[in-house]
C-alpha positions in Angstrom: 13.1 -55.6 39.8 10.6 -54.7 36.9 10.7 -51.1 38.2 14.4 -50.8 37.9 14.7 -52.4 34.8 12.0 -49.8 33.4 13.8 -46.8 34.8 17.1 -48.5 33.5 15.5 -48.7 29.6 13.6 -45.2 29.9 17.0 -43.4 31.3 18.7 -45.2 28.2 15.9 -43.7 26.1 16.1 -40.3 27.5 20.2 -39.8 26.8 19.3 -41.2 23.2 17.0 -38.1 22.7 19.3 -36.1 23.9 22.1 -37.1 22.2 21.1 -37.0 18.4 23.5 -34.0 17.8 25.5 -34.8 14.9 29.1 -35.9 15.7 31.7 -33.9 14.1 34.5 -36.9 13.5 31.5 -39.1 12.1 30.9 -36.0 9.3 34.2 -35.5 8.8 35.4 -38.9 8.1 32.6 -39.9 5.7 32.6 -36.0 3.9 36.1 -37.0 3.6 36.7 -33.3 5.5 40.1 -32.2 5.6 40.9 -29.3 3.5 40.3 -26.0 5.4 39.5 -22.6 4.2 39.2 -19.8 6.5 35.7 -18.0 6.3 36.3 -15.1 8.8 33.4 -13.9 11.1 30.0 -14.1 9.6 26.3 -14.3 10.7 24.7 -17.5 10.9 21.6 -19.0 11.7 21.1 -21.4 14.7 19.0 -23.8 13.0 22.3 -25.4 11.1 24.6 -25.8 13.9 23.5 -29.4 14.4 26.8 -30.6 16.5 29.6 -30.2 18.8 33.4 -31.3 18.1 34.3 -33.4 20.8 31.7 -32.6 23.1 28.5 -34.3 22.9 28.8 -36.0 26.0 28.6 -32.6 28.0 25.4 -31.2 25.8 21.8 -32.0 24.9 20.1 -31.7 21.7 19.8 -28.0 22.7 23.5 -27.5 23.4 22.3 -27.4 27.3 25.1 -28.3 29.5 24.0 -31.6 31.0 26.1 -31.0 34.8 23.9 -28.9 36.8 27.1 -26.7 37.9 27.2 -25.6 34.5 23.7 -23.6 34.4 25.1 -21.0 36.2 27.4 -20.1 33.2 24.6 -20.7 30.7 22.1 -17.7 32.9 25.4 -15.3 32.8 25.2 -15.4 29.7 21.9 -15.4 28.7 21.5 -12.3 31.4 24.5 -10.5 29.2 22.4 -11.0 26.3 19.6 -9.7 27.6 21.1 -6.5 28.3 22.4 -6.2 25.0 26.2 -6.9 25.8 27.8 -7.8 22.6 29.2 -11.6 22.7 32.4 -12.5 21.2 31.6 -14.7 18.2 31.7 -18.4 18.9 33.8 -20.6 16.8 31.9 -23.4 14.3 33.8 -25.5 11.8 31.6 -26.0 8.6 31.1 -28.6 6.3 29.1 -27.9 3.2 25.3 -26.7 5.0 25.9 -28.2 8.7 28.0 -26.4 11.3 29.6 -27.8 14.6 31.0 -25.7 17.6 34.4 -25.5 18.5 33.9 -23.5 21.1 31.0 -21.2 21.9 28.2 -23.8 23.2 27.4 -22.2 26.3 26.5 -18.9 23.9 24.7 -21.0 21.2 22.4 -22.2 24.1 21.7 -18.7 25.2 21.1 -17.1 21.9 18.4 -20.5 20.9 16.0 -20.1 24.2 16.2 -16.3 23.8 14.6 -16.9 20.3 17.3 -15.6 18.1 17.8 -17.4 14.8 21.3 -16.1 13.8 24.8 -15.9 15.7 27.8 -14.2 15.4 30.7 -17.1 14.4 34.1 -16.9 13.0 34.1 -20.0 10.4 37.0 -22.6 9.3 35.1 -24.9 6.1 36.3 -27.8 5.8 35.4 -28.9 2.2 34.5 -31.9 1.2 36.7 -34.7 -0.5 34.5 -37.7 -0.8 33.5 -38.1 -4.9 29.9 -37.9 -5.5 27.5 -35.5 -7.2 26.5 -33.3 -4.4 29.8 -32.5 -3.6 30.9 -32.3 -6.7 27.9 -29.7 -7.3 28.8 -28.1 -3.8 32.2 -27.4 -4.5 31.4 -25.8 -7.9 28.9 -23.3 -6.3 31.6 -22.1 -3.4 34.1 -21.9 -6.1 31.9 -19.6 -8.0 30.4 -17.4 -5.2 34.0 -17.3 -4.1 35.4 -16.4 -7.2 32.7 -13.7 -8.1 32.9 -12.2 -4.6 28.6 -13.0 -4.2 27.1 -13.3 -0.9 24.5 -15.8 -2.1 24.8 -19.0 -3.1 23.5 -20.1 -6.5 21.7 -23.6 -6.4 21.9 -25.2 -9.6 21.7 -28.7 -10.0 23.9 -30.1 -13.1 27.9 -30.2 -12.9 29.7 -28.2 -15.2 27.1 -25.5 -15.7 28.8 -22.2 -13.9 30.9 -21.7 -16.9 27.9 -20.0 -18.4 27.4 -18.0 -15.6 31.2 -17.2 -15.4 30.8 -16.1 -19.4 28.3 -13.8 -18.8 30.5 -11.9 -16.3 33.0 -11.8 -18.5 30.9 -10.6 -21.5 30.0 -8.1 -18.9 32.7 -7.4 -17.8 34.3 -6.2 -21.3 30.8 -4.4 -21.4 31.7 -2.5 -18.7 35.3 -1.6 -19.7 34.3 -0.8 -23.2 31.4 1.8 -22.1 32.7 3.1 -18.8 36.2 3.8 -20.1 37.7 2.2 -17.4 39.1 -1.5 -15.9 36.6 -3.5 -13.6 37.6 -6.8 -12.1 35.7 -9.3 -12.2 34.4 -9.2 -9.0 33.0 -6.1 -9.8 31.6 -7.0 -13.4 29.9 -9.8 -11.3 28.3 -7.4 -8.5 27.1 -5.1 -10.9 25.8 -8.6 -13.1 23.8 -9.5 -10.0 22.4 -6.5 -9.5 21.0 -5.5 -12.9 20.5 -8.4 -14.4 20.6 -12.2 -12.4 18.6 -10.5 -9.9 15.8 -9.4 -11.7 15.4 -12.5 -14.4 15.6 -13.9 -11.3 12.4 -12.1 -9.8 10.6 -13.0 -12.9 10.9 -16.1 -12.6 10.2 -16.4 -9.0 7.3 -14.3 -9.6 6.1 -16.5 -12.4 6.1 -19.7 -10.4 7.4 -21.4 -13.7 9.9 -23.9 -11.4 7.0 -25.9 -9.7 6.7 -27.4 -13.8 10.2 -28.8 -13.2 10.1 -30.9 -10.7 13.8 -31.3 -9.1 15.1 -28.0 -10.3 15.5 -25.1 -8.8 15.1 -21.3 -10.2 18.3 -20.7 -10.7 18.4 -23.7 -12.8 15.3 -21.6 -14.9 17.8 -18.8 -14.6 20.7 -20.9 -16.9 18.3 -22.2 -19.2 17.1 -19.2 -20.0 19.9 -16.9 -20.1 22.1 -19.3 -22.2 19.2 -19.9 -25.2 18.4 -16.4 -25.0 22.1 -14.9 -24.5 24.9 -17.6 -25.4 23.4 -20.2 -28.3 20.4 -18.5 -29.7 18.9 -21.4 -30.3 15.1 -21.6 -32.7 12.4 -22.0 -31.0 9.0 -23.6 -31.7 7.2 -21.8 -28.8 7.8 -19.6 -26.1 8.1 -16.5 -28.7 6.7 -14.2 -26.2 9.9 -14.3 -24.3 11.7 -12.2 -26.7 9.0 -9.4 -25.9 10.3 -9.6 -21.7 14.0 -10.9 -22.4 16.0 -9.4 -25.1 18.3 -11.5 -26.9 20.9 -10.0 -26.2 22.3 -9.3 -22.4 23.3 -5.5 -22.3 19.9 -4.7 -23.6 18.1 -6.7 -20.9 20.3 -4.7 -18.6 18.9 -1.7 -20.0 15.5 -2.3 -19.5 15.9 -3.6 -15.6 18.3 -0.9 -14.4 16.1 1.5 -13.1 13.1 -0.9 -12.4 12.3 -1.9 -8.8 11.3 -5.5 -7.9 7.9 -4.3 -8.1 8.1 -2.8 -11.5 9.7 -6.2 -13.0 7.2 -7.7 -15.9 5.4 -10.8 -15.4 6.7 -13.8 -17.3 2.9 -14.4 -18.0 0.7 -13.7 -21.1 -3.2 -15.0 -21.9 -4.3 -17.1 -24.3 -7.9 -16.2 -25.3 -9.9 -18.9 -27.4 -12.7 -20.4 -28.3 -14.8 -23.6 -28.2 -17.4 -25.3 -30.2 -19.1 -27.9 -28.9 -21.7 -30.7 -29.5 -23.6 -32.1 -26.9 -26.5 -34.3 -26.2 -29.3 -32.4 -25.6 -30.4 -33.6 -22.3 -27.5 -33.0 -20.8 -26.7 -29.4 -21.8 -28.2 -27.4 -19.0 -25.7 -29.6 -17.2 -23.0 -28.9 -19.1 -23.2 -25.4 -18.9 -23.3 -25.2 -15.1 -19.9 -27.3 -15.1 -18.5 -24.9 -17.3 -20.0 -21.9 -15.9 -18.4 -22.6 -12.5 -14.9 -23.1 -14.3 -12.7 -20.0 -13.3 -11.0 -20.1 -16.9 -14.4 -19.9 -18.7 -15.5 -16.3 -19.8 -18.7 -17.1 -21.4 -21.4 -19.5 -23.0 -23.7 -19.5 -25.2 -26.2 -21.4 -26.2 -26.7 -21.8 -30.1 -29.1 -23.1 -33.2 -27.4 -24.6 -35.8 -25.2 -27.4 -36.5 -22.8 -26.0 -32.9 -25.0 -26.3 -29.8 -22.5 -24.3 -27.7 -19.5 -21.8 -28.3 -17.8 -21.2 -24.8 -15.0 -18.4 -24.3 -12.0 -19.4 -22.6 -9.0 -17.3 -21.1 -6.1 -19.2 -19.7 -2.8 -17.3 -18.5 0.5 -19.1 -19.5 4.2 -19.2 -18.8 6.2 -17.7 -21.3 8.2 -20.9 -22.1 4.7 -23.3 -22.5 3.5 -24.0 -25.4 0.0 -22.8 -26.3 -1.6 -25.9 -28.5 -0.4 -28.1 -25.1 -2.2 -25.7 -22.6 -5.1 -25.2 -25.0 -4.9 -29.6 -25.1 -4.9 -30.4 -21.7 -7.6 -27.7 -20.4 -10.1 -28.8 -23.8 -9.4 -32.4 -22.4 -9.7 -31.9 -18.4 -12.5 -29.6 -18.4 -14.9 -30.2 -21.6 -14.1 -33.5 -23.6 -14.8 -35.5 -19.8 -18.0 -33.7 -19.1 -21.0 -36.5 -20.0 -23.1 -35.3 -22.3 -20.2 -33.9 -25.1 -20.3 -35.6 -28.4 -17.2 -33.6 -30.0 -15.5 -30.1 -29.6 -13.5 -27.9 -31.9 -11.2 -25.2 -30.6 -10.6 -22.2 -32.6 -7.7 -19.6 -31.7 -8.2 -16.0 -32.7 -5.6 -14.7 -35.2 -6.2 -10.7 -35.3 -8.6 -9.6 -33.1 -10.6 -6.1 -32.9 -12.6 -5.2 -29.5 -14.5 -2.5 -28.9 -14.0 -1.1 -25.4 -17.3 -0.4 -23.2 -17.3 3.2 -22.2 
């Protein structure tokens, strides 16, 4: 009896596994699902089809058929796929990221143990109803990548903020009109927009690594911020000067300098600061001081003085363009020199004009 009642509970377990696929009417329901667009035929990867409408019962966690006499159909296909034999697309409803076949399961199954990652579906969204922030946020982003005619989807994280984004189109879209002597939609204001200039800002600022300093926001939130102060308000600025130097402020002439630039070729949205340190230490402890700093990659060079400054130590840090130096300067001074045992006080001076002679 204890045996059976330990197969009974490990059988239970094993259909549990393999029946965590998402249920479509579940989604629906609480997404408040109902509206439907149609999306046409599109490629899409395997990893977000995470259920089945109506048929969970007959598929594992795999989409697997679960009735031995259905394995046969699976290897057909998977054999037709192997010889290249183009598949019709299978059919996924969608709501927001998550997809869920319709029909097409016995093709999904194929296409994941061959190792593919994408599959050919013709979509039907169903968008969601339900109020809350994400969907509100979600339904802004389709409404502009639909509107704009982009293949990507911009991820920003505030409601209300594609209006900007829209208003640069539409600035350059008059651009457009005004210096090609000729009419372009707006779709076609916004392709060439993506492509010469939220593209490459875009780069920079991928390339800059600037987001992981805002925690919770995405790039293309950095994108907004940055193209409406430098673009739309204008707005004074206390630091991040050096911005001005990469980003015009004005839009057209940003264009101008990233039209014929490759990714490569884009500038980094980086400068150095370059200062220098005066320091006071005990004098037992200085030997030891100077090996901490020495093995600090930031630190250029120390020296050893007579006078009322035992040490002056050079320091180059690289910056974002939006920091501000006298907080970097602050928190390095603090981290790396003001802890160290031994240091009695420190004064940080920051060149003004500079003159170097170049070794040759």
């Amino acid at each position: 009896m204890f045996d059976t009642l330990k197969c009974f509970i490990t059988c239970l377990r094993k259909e549990k596994a393999e029946n965590n696929l998402q249920l479509f009417d579940t989604v629906q329901q609480s997404e408040q699902a109902y509206e439907s667009i149609h999306r046409g035929v599109r490629e899409i990867p395997l990893l977000q089809i995470v259920g089945t409408v109506g048929r969970y019962h007959d598929f594992d966690n795999q989409f697997r058929p679960k009735r031995e006499g259905e394995n046969s159909r699976l290897d057909g296909i998977r054999r037709a796929m192997v010889k290249g034999r183009l598949m019709p697309p299978v059919s996924l409803y969608q709501i927001k990221e998550d997809y869920f076949i319709l029909d097409g399961h016995h093709r999904v199954a194929a296409a994941r143990e061959l190792g593919h990652t994408h599959i050919r579906a013709c979509i039907v969204e169903l968008l969601p109803g339900a109020d809350s922030l994400e969907n509100r946020l979600y339904l802004e982003k389709i409404s502009f990548r639909d509107k704009s005619g982009q293949t990507e989807t911009l991820e920003l994280t505030e409601p209300g903020q594609f209006v900007h984004l829209e208003k640069q189109i539409q600035d350059h879209q008059q651009f457009l009109k005004d210096h090609e002597a000729q009419d372009f939609t707006f779709k076609q204001a916004a392709a060439d927009w993506s492509r010469t200039i939220y593209r490459p800002l875009k780069a920079m600022i991928e390339k800059s690594g600037l987001v992981h300093s805002f925690p919770g926001r995405t790039v293309d939130d950095l994108y907004l911020y940055i193209s409406t102060y430098q673009w739309e308000k204008g707005a004074a600025r206390n630091y991040g000067i050096g911005i001005d130097r990469l980003i015009p402020q004005n839009m057209e002439a940003f264009r101008e300098l990233m039209i014929d630039r490759t990714e490569a070729q884009y500038p980094d949205m980086k400068r150095e600061i370059t200062f220098f340190v005066l320091m006071n230490v005990e004098g037992r402890y200085e030997d030891q001081i100077m090996d901490k700093l020495y093995a600090q990659p930031e630190v250029d060079e120390i020296h050893s003085v007579h006078g009322s400054i035992d040490m002056v130590v050079k320091v180059t840090l690289q910056r974002d363009l939006l920091a501000s130096d006298a907080e970097l300067i602050s928190e390095f001074t603090q981290r790396a020199m003001r802890t160290l045992k031994g240091v009695r006080s420190t004064q940080t001076l920051i060149p003004g004009v500079s003159k170097i002679k170049q070794n040759t």
